[in-house]
N, C-alpha and C positions, 0 to 999 in steps of 0.2 A: 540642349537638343535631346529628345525622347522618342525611341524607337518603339511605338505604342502596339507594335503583339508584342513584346516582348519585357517591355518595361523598363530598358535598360536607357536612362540617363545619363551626358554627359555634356562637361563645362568644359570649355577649352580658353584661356584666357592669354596664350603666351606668345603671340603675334600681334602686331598691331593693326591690321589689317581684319575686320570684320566674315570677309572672305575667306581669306587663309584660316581663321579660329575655327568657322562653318568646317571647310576640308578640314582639318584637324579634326576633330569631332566626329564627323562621318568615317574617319578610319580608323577611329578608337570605335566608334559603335560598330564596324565593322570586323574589326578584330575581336571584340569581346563577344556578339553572336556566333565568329567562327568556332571560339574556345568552348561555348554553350554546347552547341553541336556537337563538337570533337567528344567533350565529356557524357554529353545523352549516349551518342554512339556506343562508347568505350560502356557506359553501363547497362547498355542493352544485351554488349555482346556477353557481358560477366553473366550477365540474370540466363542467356541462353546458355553458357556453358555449365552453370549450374544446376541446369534441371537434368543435362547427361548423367549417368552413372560414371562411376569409377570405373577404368580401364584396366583395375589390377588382376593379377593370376586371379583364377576362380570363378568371373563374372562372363558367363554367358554374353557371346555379342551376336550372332545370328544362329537361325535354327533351319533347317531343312529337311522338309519334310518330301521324301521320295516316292512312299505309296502308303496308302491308296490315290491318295492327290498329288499333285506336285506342287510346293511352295517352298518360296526361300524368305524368312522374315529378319529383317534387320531388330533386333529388341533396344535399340536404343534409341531410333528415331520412328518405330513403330510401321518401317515402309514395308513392303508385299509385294512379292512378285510370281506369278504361274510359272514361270520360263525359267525352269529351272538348269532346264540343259543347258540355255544361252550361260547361265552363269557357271556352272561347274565347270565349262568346256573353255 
């Protein structure tokens, strides 16, 4: 049995029953998609923590700027905001 986006093949020969082999098969292709997924996931969230900076003493993490303009900028995820009193307050 071939789960065709994905390419993952699988024999199930340990039932005697043509049926049971079938379900057997479908939840190994189904568990080996789940672990695909789980592991995409897991490396997407790594590639996103990596593009963070370091959190250590010394590194700048937002800046506020109070006049002439008012902005508050986050430097790590590059977000912006005017409302600056909402946030100091």
């Amino acid at each position: 049995m071939t789960h065709l986006p994905t390419g993952i093949t699988v024999f199930s020969q340990n039932e005697r029953s043509q049926h049971q082999n079938k379900a057997v098969a479908l939840k190994i292709i189904k568990a080996r998609i789940y672990d695909k997924e789980l592991k995409k996931r897991a490396a997407e969230k790594v590639e996103v923590r990596s593009e963070l900076p370091d959190n250590s003493w010394g590194n700048q993490i937002r800046t506020y700027v109070l006049t002439p303009y008012q902005l508050a900028k986050d430097l790590r995820t590059g977000y912006e905001r005017k409302d600056v009193d909402n946030i100091l307050n």
